[in-house]
mmCIF file of the C-alpha atoms, coordinates in Angstrom:
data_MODEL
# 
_entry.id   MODEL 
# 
loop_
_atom_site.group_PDB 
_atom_site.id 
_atom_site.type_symbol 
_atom_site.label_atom_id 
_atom_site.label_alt_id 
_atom_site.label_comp_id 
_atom_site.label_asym_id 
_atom_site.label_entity_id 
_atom_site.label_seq_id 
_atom_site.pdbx_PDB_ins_code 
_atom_site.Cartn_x 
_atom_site.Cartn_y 
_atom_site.Cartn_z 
_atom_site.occupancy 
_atom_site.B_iso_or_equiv 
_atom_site.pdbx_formal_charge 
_atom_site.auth_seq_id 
_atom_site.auth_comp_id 
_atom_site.auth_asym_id 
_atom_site.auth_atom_id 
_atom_site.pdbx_PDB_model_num 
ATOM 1  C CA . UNK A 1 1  ? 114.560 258.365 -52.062 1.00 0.00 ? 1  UNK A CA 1 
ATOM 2  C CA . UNK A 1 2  ? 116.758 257.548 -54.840 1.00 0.00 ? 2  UNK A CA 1 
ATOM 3  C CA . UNK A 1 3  ? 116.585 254.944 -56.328 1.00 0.00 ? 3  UNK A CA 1 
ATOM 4  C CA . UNK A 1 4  ? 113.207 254.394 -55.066 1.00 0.00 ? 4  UNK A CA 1 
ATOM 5  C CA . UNK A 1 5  ? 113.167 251.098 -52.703 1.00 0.00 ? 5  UNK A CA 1 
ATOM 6  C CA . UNK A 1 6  ? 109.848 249.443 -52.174 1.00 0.00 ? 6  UNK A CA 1 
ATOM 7  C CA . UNK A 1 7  ? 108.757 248.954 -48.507 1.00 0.00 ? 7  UNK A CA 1 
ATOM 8  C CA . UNK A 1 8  ? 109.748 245.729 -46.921 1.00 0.00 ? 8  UNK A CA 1 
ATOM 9  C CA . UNK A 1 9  ? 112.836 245.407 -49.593 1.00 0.00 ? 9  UNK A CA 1 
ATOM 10 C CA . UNK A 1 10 ? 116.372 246.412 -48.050 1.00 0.00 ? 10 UNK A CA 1 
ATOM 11 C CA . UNK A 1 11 ? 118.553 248.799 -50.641 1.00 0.00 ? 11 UNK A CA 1 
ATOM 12 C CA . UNK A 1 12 ? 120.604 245.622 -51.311 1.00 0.00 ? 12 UNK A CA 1 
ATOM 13 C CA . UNK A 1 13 ? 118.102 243.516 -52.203 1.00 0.00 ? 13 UNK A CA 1 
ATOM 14 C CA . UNK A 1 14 ? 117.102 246.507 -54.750 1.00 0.00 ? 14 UNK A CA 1 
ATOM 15 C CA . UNK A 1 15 ? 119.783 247.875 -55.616 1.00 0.00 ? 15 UNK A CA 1 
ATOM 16 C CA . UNK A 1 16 ? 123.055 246.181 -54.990 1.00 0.00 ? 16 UNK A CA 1 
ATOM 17 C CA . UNK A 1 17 ? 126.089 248.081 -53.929 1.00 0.00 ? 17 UNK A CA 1 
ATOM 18 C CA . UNK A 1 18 ? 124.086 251.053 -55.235 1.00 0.00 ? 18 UNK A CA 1 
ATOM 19 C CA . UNK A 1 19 ? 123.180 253.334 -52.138 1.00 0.00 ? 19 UNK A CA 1 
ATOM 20 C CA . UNK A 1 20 ? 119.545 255.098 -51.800 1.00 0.00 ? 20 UNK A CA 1 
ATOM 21 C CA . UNK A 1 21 ? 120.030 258.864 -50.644 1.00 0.00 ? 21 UNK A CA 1 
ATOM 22 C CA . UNK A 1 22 ? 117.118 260.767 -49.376 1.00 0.00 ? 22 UNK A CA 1 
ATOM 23 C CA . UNK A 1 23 ? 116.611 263.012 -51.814 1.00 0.00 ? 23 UNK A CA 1 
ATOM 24 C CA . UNK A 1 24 ? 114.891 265.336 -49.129 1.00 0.00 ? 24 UNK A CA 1 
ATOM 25 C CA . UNK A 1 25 ? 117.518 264.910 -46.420 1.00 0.00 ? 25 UNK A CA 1 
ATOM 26 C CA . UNK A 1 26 ? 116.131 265.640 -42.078 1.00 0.00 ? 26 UNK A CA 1 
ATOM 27 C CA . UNK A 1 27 ? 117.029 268.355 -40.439 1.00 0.00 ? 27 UNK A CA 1 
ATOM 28 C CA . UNK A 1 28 ? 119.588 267.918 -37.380 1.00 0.00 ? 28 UNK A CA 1 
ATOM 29 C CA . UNK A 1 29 ? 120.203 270.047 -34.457 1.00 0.00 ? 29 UNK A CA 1 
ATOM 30 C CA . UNK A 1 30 ? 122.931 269.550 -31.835 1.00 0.00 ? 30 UNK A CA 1 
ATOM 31 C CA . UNK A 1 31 ? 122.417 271.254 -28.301 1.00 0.00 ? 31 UNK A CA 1 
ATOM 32 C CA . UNK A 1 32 ? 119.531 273.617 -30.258 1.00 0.00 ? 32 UNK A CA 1 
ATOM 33 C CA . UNK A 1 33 ? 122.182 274.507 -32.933 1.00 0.00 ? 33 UNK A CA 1 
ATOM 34 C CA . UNK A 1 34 ? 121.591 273.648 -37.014 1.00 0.00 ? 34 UNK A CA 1 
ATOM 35 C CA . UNK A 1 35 ? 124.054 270.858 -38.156 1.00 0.00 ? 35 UNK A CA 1 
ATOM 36 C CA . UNK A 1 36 ? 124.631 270.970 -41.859 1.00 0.00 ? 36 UNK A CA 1 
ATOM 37 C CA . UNK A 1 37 ? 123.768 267.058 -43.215 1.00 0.00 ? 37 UNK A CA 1 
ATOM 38 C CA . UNK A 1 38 ? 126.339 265.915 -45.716 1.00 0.00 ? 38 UNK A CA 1 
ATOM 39 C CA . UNK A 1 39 ? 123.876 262.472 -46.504 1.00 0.00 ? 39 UNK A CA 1 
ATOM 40 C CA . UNK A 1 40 ? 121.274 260.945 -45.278 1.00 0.00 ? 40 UNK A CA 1 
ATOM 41 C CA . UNK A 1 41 ? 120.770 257.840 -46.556 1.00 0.00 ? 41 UNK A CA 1 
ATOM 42 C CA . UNK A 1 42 ? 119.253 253.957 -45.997 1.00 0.00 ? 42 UNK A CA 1 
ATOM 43 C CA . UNK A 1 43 ? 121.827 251.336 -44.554 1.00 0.00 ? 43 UNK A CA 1 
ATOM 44 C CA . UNK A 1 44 ? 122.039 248.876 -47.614 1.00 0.00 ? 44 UNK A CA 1 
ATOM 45 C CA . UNK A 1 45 ? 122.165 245.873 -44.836 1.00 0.00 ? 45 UNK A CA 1 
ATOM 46 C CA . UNK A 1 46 ? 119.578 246.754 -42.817 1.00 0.00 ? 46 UNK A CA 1 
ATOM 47 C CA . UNK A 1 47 ? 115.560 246.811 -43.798 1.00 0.00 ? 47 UNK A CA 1 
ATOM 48 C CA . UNK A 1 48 ? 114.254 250.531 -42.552 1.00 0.00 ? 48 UNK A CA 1 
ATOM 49 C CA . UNK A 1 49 ? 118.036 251.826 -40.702 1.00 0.00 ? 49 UNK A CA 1 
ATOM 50 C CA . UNK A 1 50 ? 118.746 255.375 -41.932 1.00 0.00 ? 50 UNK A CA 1 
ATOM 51 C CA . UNK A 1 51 ? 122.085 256.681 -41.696 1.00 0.00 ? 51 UNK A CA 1 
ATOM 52 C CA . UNK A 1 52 ? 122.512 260.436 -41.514 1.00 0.00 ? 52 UNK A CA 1 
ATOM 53 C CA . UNK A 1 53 ? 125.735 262.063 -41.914 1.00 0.00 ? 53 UNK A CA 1 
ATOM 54 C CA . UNK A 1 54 ? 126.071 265.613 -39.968 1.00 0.00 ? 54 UNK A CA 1 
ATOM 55 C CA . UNK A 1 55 ? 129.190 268.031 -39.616 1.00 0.00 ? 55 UNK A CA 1 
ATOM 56 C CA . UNK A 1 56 ? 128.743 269.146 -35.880 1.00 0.00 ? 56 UNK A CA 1 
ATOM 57 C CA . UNK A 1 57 ? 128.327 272.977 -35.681 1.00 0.00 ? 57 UNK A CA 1 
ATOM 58 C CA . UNK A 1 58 ? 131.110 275.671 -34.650 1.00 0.00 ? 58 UNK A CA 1 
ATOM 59 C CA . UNK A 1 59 ? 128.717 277.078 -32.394 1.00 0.00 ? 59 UNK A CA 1 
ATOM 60 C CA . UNK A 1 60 ? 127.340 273.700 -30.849 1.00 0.00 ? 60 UNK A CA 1 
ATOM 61 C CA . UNK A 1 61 ? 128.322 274.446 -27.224 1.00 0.00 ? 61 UNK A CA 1 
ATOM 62 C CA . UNK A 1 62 ? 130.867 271.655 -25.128 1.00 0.00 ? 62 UNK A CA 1 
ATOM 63 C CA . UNK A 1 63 ? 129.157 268.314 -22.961 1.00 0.00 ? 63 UNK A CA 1 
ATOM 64 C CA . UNK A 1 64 ? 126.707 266.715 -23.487 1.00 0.00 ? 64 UNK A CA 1 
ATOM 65 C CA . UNK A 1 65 ? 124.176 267.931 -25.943 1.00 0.00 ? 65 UNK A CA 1 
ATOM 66 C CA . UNK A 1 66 ? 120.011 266.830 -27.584 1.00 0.00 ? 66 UNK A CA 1 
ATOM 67 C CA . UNK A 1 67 ? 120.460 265.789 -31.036 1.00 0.00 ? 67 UNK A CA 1 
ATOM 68 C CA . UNK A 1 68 ? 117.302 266.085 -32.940 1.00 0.00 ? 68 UNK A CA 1 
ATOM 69 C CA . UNK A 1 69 ? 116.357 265.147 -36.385 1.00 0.00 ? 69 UNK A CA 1 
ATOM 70 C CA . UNK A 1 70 ? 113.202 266.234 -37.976 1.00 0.00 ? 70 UNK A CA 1 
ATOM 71 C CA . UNK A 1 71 ? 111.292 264.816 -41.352 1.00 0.00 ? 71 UNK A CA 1 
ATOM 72 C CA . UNK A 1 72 ? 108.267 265.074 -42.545 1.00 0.00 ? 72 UNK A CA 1 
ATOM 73 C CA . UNK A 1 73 ? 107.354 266.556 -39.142 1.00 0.00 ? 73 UNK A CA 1 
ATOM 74 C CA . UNK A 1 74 ? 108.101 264.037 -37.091 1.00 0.00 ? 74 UNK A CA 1 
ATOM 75 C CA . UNK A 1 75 ? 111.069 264.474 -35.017 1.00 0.00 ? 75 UNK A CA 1 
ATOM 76 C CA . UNK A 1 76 ? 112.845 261.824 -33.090 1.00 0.00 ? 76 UNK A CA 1 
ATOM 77 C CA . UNK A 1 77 ? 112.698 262.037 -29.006 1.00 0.00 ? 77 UNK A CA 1 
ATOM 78 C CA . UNK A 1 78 ? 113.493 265.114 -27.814 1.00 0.00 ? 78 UNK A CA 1 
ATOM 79 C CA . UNK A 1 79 ? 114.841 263.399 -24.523 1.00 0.00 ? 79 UNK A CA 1 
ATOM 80 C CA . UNK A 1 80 ? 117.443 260.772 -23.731 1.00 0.00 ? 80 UNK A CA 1 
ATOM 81 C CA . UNK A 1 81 ? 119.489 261.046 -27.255 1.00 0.00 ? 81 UNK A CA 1 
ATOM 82 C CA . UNK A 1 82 ? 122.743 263.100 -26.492 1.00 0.00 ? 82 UNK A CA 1 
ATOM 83 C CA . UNK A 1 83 ? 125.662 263.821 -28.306 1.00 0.00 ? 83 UNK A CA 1 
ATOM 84 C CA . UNK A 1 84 ? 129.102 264.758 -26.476 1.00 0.00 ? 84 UNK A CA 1 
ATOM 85 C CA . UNK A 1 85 ? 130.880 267.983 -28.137 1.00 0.00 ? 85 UNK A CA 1 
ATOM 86 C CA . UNK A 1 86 ? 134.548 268.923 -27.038 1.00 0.00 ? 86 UNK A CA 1 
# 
């Protein structure tokens, strides 16, 4: 993370207006397929919300598809988080 942000501090009681990245950003996949993460970063109005920014693949197939992220080997549910692609 940087800046750094101490746990139980928000990034705006830290920082500011200043936003903490991830400076080792999660990876993503949509319906099995690698989504390229443009930022991943903490919500400066929220204590512990991440907010990940993803491009959705070309080859991410159409409905309703998993999304998965994965950091520090722990990946969020596999089940019950979908993501419609047209």
């Amino acid at each position: 993370m940087s800046p750094s942000i101490p746990g139980g501090q928000s990034t705006a009681q830290v920082n500011g207006a200043t936003v903490s990245y991830l400076t080792t950003p999660p990876d993503v996949s949509i319906g099995d397929v690698t989504a390229k993460v443009a930022a991943a970063a903490l919500n400066p109005s929220a204590l512990g919300l991440y907010q990940i920014a993803v491009t959705i693949p070309d080859a991410a197939p159409s409905g309703d598809q998993a999304i998965v992220a994965t950091a520090g080997g722990q990946s969020s549910p596999v089940s019950g988080v979908y993501l419609t692609v047209q």
